[in-house]
SEMI-506794 format. One record per residue (C-alpha): residue number from 1; z, x, y; residue in one letter. Coordinates in Angstrom, 1 decimal, decimal comma. Layout:
(NUM; (Z; X; Y); 'A');
...
This chain:
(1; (-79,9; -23,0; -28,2); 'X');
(2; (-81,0; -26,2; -30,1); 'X');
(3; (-84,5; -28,0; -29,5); 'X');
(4; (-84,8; -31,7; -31,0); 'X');
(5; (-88,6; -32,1; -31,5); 'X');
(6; (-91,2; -35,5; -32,1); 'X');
(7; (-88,2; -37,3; -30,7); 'X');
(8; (-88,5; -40,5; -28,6); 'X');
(9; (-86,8; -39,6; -25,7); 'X');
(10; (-85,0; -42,6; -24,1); 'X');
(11; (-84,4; -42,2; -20,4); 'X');
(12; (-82,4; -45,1; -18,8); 'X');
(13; (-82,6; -43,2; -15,3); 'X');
(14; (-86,5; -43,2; -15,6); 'X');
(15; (-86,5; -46,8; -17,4); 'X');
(16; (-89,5; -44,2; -19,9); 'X');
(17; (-90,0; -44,2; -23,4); 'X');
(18; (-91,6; -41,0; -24,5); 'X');
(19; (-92,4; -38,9; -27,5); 'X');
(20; (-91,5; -35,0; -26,7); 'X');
(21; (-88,8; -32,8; -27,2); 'X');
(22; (-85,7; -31,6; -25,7); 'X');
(23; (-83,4; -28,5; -25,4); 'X');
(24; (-79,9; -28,4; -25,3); 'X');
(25; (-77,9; -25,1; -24,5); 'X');
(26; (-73,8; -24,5; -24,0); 'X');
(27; (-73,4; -27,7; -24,6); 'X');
(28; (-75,9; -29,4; -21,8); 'X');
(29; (-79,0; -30,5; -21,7); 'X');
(30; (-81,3; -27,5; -20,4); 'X');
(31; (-84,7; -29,1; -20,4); 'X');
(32; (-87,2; -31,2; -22,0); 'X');
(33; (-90,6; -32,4; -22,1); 'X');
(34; (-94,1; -33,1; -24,2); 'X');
(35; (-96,1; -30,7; -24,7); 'X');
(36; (-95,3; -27,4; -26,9); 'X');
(37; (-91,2; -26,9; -27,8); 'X');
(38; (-89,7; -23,5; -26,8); 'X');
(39; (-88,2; -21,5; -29,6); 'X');
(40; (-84,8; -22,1; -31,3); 'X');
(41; (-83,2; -24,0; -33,3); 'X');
(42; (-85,2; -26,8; -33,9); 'X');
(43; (-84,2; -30,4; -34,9); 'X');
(44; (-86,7; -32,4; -36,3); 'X');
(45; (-86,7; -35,8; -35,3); 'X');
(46; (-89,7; -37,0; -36,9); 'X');
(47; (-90,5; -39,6; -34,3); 'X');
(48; (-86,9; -41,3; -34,5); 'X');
(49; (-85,3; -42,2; -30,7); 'X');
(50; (-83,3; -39,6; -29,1); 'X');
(51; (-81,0; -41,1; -26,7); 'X');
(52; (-78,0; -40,0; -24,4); 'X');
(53; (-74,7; -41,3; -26,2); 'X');
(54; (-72,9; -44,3; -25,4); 'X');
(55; (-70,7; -44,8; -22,6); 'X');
(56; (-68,2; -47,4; -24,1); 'X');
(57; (-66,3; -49,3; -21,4); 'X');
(58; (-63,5; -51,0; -23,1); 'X');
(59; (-62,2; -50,0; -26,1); 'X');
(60; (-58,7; -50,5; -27,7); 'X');
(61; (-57,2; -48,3; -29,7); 'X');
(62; (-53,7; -49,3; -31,0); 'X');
(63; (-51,7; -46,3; -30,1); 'X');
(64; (-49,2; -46,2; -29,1); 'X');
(65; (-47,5; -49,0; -31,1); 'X');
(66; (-49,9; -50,3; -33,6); 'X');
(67; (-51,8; -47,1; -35,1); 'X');
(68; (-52,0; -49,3; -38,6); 'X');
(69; (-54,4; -51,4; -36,4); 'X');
(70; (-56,7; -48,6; -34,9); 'X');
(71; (-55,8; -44,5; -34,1); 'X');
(72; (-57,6; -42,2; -31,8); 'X');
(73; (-58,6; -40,8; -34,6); 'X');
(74; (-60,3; -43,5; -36,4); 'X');
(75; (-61,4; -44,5; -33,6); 'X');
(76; (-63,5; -41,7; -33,0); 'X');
(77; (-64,9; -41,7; -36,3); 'X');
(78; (-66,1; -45,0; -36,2); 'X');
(79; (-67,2; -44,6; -32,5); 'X');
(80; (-69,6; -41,2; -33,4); 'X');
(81; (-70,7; -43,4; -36,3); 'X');
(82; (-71,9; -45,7; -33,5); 'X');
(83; (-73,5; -43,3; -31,4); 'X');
(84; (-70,8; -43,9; -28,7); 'X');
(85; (-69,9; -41,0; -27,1); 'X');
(86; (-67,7; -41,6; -24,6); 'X');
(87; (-64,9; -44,4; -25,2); 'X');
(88; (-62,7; -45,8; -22,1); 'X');
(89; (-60,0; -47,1; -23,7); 'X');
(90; (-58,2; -50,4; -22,1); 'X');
(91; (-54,7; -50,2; -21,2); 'X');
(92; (-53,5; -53,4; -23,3); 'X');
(93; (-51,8; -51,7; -26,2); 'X');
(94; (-48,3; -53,0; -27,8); 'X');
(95; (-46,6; -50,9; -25,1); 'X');
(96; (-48,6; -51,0; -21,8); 'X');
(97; (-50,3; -47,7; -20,6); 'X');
(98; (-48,0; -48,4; -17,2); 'X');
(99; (-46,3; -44,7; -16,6); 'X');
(100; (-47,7; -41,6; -16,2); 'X');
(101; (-45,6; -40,2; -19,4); 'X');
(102; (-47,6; -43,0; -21,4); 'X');
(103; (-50,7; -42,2; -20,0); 'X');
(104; (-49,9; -38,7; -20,6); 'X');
(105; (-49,0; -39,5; -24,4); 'X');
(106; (-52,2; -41,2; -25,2); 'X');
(107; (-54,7; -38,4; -23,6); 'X');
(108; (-52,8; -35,8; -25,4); 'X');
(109; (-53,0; -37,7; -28,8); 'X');
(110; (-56,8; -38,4; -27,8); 'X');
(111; (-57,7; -34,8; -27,2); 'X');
(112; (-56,1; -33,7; -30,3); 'X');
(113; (-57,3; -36,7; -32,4); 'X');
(114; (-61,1; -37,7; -31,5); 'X');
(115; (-63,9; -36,3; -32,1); 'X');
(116; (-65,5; -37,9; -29,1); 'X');
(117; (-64,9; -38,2; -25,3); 'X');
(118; (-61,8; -40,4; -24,1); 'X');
(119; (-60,7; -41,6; -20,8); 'X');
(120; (-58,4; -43,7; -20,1); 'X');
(121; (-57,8; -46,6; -17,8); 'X');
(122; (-54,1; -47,7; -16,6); 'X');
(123; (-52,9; -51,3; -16,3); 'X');
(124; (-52,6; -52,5; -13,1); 'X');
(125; (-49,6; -53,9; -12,9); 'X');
(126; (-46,1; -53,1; -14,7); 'X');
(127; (-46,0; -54,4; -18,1); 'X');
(128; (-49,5; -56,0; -17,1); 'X');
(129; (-46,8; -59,0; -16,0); 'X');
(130; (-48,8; -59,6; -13,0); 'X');
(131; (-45,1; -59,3; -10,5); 'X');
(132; (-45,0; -55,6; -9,6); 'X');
(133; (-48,0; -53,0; -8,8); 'X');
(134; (-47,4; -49,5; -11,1); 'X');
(135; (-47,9; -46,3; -8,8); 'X');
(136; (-51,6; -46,6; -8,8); 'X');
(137; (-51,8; -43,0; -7,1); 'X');
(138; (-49,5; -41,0; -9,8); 'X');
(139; (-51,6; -42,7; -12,7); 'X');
(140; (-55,1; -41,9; -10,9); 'X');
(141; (-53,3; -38,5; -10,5); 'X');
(142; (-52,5; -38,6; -14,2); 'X');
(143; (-56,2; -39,3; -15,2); 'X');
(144; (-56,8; -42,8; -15,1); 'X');
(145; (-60,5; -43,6; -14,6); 'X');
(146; (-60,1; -47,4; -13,6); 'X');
(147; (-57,2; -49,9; -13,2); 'X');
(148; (-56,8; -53,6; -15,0); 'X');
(149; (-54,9; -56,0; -16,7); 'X');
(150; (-57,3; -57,0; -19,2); 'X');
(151; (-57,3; -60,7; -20,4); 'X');
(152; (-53,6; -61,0; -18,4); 'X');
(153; (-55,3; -62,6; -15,6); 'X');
(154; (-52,9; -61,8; -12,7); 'X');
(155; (-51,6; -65,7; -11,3); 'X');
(156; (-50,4; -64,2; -8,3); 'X');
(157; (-53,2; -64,1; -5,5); 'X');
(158; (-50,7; -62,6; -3,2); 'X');
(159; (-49,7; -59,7; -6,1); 'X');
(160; (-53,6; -59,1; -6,6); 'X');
(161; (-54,3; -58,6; -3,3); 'X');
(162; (-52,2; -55,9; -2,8); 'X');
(163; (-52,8; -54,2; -5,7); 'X');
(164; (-56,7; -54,5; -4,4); 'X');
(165; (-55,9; -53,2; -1,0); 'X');
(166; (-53,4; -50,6; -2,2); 'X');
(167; (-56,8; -49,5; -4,9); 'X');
(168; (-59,0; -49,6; -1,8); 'X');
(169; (-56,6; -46,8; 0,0); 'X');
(170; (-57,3; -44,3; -3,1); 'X');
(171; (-60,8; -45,3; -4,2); 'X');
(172; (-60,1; -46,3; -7,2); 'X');
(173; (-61,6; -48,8; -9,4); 'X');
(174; (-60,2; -52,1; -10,4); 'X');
(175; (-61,1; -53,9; -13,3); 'X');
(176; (-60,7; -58,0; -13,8); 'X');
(177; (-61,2; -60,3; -16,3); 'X');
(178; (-62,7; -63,3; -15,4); 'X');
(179; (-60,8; -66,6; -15,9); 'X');
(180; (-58,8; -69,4; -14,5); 'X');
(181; (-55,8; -68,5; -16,4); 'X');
(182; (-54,0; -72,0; -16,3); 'X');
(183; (-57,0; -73,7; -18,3); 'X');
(184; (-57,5; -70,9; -20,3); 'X');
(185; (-54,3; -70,7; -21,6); 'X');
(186; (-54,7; -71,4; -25,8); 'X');
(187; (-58,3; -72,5; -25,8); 'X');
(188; (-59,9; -70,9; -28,8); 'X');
(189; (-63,8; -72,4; -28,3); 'X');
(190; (-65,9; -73,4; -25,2); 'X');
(191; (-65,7; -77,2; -24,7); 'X');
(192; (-68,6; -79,3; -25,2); 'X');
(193; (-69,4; -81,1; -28,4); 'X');
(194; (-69,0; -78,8; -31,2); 'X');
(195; (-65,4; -78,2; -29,9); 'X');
(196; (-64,3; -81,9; -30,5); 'X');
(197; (-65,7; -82,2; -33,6); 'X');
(198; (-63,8; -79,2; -35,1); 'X');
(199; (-60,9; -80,4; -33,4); 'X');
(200; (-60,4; -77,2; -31,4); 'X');
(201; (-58,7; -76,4; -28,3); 'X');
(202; (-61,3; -75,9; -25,6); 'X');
(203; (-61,9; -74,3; -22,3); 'X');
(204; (-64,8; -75,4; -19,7); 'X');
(205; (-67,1; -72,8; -18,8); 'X');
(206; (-65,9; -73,3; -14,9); 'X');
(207; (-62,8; -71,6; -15,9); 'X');
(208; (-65,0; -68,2; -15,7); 'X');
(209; (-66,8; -69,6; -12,7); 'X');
(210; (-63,3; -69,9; -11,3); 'X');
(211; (-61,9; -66,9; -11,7); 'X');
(212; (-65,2; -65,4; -10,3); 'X');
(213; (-64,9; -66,8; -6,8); 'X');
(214; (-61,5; -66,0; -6,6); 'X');
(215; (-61,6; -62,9; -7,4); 'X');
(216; (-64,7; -62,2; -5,0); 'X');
(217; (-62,8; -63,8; -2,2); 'X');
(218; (-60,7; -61,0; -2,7); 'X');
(219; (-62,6; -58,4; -3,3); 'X');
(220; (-64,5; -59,2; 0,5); 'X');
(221; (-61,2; -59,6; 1,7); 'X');
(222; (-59,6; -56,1; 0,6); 'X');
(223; (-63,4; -54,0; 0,0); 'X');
(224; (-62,1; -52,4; -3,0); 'X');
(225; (-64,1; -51,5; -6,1); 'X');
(226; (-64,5; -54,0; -8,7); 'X');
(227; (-65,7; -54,6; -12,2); 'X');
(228; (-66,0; -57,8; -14,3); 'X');
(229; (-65,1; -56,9; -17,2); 'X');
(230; (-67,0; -59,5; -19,1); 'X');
(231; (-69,3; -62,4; -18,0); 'X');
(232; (-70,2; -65,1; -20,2); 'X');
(233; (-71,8; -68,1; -18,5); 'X');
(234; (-74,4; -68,8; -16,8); 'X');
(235; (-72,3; -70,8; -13,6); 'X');
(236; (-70,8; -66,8; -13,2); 'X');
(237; (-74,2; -65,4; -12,4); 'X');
(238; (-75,1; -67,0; -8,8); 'X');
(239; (-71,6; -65,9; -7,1); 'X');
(240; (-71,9; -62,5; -8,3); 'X');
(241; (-75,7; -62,3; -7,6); 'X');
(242; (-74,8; -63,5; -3,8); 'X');
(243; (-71,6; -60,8; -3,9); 'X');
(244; (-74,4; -58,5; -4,5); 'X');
(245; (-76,9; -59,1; -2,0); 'X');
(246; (-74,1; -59,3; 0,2); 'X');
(247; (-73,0; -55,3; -0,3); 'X');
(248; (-69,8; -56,2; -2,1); 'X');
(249; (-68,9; -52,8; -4,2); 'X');
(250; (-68,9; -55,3; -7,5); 'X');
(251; (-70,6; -55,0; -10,7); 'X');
(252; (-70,2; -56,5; -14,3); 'X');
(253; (-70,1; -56,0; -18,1); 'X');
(254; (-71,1; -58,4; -20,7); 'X');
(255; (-69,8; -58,2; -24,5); 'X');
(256; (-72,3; -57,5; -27,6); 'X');
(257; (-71,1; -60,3; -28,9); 'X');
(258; (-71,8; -62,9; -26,2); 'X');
(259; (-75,4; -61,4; -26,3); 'X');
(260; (-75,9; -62,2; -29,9); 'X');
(261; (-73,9; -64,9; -30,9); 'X');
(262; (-73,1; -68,4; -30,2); 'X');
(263; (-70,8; -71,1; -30,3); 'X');
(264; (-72,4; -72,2; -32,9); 'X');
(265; (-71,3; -69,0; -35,2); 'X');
(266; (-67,7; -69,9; -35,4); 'X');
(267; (-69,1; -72,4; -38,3); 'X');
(268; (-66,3; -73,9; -40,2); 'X');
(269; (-63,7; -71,8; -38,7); 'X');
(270; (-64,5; -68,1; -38,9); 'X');
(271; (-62,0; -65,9; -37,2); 'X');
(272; (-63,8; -63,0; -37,3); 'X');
(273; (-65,5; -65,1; -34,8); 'X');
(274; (-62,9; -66,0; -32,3); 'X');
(275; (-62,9; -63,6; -29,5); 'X');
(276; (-62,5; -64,0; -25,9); 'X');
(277; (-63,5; -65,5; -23,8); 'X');
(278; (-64,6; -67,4; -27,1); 'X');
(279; (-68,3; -67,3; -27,6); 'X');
(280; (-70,7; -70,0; -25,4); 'X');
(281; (-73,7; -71,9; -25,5); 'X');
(282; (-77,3; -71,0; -26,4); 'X');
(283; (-78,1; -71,6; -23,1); 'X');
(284; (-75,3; -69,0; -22,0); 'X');
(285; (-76,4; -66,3; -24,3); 'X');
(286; (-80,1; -66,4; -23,1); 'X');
(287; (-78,9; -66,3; -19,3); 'X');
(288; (-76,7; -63,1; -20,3); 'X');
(289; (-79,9; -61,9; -21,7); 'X');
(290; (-81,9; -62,3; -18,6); 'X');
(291; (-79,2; -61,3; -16,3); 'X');
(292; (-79,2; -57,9; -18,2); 'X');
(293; (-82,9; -57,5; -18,4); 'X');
(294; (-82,4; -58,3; -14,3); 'X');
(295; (-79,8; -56,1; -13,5); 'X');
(296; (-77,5; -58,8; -12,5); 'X');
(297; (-75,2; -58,0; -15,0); 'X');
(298; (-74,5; -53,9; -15,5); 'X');
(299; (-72,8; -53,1; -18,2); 'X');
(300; (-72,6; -53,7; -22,0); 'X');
(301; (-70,0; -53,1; -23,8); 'X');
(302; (-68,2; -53,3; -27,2); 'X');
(303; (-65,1; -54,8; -26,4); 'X');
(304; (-63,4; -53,2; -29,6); 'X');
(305; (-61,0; -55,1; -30,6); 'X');
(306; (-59,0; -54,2; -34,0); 'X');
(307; (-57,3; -56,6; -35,6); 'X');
(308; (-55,3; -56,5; -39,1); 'X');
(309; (-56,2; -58,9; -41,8); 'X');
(310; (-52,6; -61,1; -41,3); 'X');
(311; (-53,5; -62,2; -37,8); 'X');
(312; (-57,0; -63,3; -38,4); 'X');
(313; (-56,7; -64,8; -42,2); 'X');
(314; (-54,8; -68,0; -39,9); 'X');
(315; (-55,9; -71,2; -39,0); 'X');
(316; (-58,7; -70,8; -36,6); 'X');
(317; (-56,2; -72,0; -33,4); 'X');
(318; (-53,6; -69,5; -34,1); 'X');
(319; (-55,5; -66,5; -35,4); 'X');
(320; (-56,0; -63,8; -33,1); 'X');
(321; (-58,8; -63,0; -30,7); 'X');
(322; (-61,2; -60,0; -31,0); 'X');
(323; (-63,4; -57,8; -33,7); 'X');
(324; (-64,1; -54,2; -33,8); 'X');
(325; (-67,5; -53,0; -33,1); 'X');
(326; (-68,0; -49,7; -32,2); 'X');
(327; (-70,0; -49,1; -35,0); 'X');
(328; (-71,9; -52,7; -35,3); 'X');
(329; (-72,3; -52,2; -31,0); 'X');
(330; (-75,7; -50,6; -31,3); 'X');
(331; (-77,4; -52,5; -34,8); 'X');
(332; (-76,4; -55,5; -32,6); 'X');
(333; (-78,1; -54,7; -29,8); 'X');
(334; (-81,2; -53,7; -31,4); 'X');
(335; (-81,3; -57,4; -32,3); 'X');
(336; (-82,5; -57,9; -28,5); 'X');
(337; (-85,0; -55,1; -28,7); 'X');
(338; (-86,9; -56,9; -31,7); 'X');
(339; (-87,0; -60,0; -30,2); 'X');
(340; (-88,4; -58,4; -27,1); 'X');
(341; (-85,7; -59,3; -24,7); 'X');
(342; (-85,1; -55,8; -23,9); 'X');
(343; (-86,7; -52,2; -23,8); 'X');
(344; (-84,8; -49,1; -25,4); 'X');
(345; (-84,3; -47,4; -21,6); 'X');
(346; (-83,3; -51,1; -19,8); 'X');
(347; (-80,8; -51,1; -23,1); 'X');
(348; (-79,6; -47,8; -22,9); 'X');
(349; (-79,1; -48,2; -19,2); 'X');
(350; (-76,5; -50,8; -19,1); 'X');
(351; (-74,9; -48,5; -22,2); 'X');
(352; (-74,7; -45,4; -21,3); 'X');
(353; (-75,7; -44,5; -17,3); 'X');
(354; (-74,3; -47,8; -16,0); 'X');
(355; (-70,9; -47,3; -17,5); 'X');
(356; (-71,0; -43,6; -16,5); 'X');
(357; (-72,1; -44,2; -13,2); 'X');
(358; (-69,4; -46,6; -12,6); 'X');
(359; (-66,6; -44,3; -13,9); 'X');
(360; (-68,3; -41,2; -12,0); 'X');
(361; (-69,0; -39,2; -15,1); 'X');
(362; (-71,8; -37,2; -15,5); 'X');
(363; (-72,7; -38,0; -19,3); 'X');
(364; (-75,4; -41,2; -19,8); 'X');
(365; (-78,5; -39,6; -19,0); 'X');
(366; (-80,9; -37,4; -20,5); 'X');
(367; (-81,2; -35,2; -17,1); 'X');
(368; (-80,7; -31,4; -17,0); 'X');
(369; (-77,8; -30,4; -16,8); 'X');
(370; (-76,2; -33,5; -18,0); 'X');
(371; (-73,5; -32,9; -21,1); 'X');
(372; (-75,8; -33,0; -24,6); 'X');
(373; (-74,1; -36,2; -25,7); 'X');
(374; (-76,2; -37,9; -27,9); 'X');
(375; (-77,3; -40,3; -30,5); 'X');
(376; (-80,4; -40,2; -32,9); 'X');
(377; (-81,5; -43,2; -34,6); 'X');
(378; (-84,0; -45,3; -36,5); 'X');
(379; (-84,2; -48,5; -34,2); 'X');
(380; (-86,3; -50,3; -37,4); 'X');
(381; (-83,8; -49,3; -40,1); 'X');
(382; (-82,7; -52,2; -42,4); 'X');
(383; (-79,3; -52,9; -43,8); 'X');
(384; (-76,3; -55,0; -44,8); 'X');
(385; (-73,5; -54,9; -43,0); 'X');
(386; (-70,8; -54,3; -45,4); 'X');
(387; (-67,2; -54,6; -43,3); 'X');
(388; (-65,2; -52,3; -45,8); 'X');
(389; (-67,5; -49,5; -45,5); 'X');
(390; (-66,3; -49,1; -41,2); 'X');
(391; (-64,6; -46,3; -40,2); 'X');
(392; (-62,3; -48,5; -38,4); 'X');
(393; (-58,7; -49,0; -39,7); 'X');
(394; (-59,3; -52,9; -38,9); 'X');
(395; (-62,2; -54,4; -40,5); 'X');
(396; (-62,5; -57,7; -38,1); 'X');
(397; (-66,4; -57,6; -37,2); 'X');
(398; (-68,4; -61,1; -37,3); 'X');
(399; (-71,0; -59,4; -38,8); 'X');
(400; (-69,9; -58,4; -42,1); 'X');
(401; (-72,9; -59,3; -44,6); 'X');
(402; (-75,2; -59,8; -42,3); 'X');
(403; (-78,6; -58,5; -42,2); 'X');
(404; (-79,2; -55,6; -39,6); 'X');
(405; (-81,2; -53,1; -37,9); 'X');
(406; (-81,0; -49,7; -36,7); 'X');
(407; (-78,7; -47,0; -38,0); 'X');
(408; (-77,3; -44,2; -36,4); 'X');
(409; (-78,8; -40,7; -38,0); 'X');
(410; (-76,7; -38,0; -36,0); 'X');
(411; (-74,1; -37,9; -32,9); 'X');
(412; (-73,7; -34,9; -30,9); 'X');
(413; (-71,0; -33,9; -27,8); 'X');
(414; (-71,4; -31,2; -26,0); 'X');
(415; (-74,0; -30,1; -27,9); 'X');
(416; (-71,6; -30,5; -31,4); 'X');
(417; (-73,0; -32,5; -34,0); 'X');
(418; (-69,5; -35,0; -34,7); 'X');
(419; (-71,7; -36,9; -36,9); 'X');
(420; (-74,8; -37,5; -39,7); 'X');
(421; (-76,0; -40,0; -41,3); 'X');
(422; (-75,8; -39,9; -45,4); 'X');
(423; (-78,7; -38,5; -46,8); 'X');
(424; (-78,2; -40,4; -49,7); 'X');
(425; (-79,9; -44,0; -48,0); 'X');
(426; (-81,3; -46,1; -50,2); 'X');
(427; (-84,9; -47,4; -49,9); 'X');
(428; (-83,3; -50,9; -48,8); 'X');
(429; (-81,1; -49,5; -46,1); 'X');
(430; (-77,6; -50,5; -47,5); 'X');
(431; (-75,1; -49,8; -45,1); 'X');
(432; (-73,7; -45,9; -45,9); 'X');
């Protein structure tokens, strides 16, 4: 039996911020609460925030076929030195997670690799070619949590819809990505001035909006489950807000990156900066903001993406998309809590009991008899980001040297501690 004590407990299902303790036993969470701590094994917290681990909806790790990239077991590392928790890895690796023996490969390298939770979603169609549907009910058999082609938009309306229909049969979830493929196809930046003076190839922001009402048409049409996987504009918002109110089963993630950088932030080419969909306006940040804050938008979300040092150190057109950031996902965020955009619990909702709830999995909450997956950490801690001290194999974040807050100090799952801060920190905070 373990007892955290003077913790700020962080409860995204009560939306309440309070100092008090809380008890974990056999790996769940037994109780909790402010007055006097039961006996045990105490954990001092000394006021630090004690919230349920995060529910990472998203990830890619590079196996199989790319492990020098990212491995399940890096992976983990870097993810418990993030406070994530739970990882949902996407299905877009070198060789598609399309078979149930794939499927099967990756779960059994996960459980024997990571030191935190992994599920696993399955592309949704064959080679994520967007022609041919894979057996949606052996993979869900096999232990897929959700279903999607990631940035391969499927062309095909007629293919789509049938995969939706045949997802609505089983209950399953399916996950899009949304853009107008043709005119997305080799942009690199959002279109609007600071595209044509770099020269760059450019998309409009109705691409998204595109791809939006399409893919809601659909969804009405076939009544299956469906998550955006990220949002990025604010010309997104009103269709899905209407889905909504309408009793669609839809909801939608946003990136850490779209809610803390800008267009702007590519600079003079940076491809740590090129991700996708590529980074938007001011305007578009702030309305991701809100739409969190709002509940519009559901889900946040790291969108790991490892890439090695030969295909980002190209010319900013042909470099390629993506950055890690498990560990940079929650520093990142805390950006948004000092600048009073958002509270710890709205935050923590849309990372941990938003994902979970999605998924169906009981972790992201602080509630009794919820696993004891959690994080510890000092929201106000300062540092420098310093990219070559990640735990990632891939050291592709936008973020390297700049000035953060908000360090992890322990991860637990199941009630085992998979990680703890150096106790070495420096009185400036430099990144350990």
């Amino acid at each position: 039996m373990t007892v955290f004590i003077n913790a700020r407990l962080i409860d995204p299902e009560t939306l309440t911020d309070t100092l008090g303790w809380l008890r974990i036993e056999q790996g769940v969470i037994a109780q909790q609460g402010t007055g006097t701590p039961p006996a045990g094994d105490q954990i001092e917290c000394h006021g630090k925030c004690l919230a349920p681990g995060i529910v990472d909806l998203g990830v890619k790790v590079s196996e199989p076929g790319e492990r020098h990239k990212e491995s399940f077991a890096s992976a983990g590392r870097a993810a418990a030195a993030g406070g994530v928790t739970t990882i949902v890895t996407r299905p877009d690796t070198l060789n598609a997670i399309d078979t149930p023996e794939v499927l099967e490969f990756v779960e059994r390298r996960a459980a024997m690799d990571s030191i935190v939770n992994v599920k696993h979603m399955s592309a949704l169609t064959k080679d994520r070619a967007g022609s041919e549907m894979v057996e949606i009910g052996f993979m869900k058999d096999a232990g897929a949590v959700a279903f999607t082609d990631c940035d391969h938009v499927v062309e095909n309306t007629k293919v789509l819809q049938r995969c939706m229909t045949y997802a609505r049969s089983l209950g399953v979830l399916v996950i899009g990505h949304p853009q107008e493929p043709t005119l997305s196809k080799g942009a690199a930046v959002t279109s609007g001035k600071f595209a044509s003076l770099r020269g760059l190839p450019a998309v409009s922001p109705m691409a998204e909006r595109m791809g939006v009402d399409r893919d809601i048409a659909l969804i009405e049409m076939t009544g299956v489950k469906y998550h955006f996987d990220q949002l990025s504009t604010a010309r997104a918002l009103p269709a899905l807000e209407r889905a909504k109110k309408n009793g669609l089963d839809v909801t939608a993630g946003v990136s850490i990156h779209h809610l803390t950088l800008n267009e702007y932030d590519v600079g003079d080419y940076r491809t740590f900066f090129k991700v996708k969909p590529p980074l938007r306006s001011e305007d578009d940040r702030l309305a991701m903001v809100e739409a969190v804050a709002n509940g519009t938008i559901d889900i946040i979300a790291s969108m790991h993406t490892p890439q090695d040092e030969e295909s980002k150190r190209l010319p900013f057109e042909e470099a390629a998309s993506g950055s890690v950031a498990l560990e940079t996902l929650l520093p990142a965020a805390m950006r948004l809590i000092h600048s009073d955009q958002l509270t710890l619990p709205e935050l923590f909702r849309a990372m941990a009991l938003n994902p979970a709830d999605r998924l169906g999995l009981t972790c992201g909450r602080l509630s009794i008899g919820a696993p004891a997956d959690l994080v510890l950490f000092d929201p106000d801690a300062p540092f420098v980001m310093d990219r070559f001290k990640l735990k990632s194999k891939s050291k592709n974040t936008p973020f390297d040297g700049a000035r953060m807050q908000g360090k992890v100090l322990g991860t637990w799952v199941s009630g085992q501690q998979v990680f703890e801060q150096a106790q070495n920190a420096t009185a400036t905070g430099l990144n350990q």
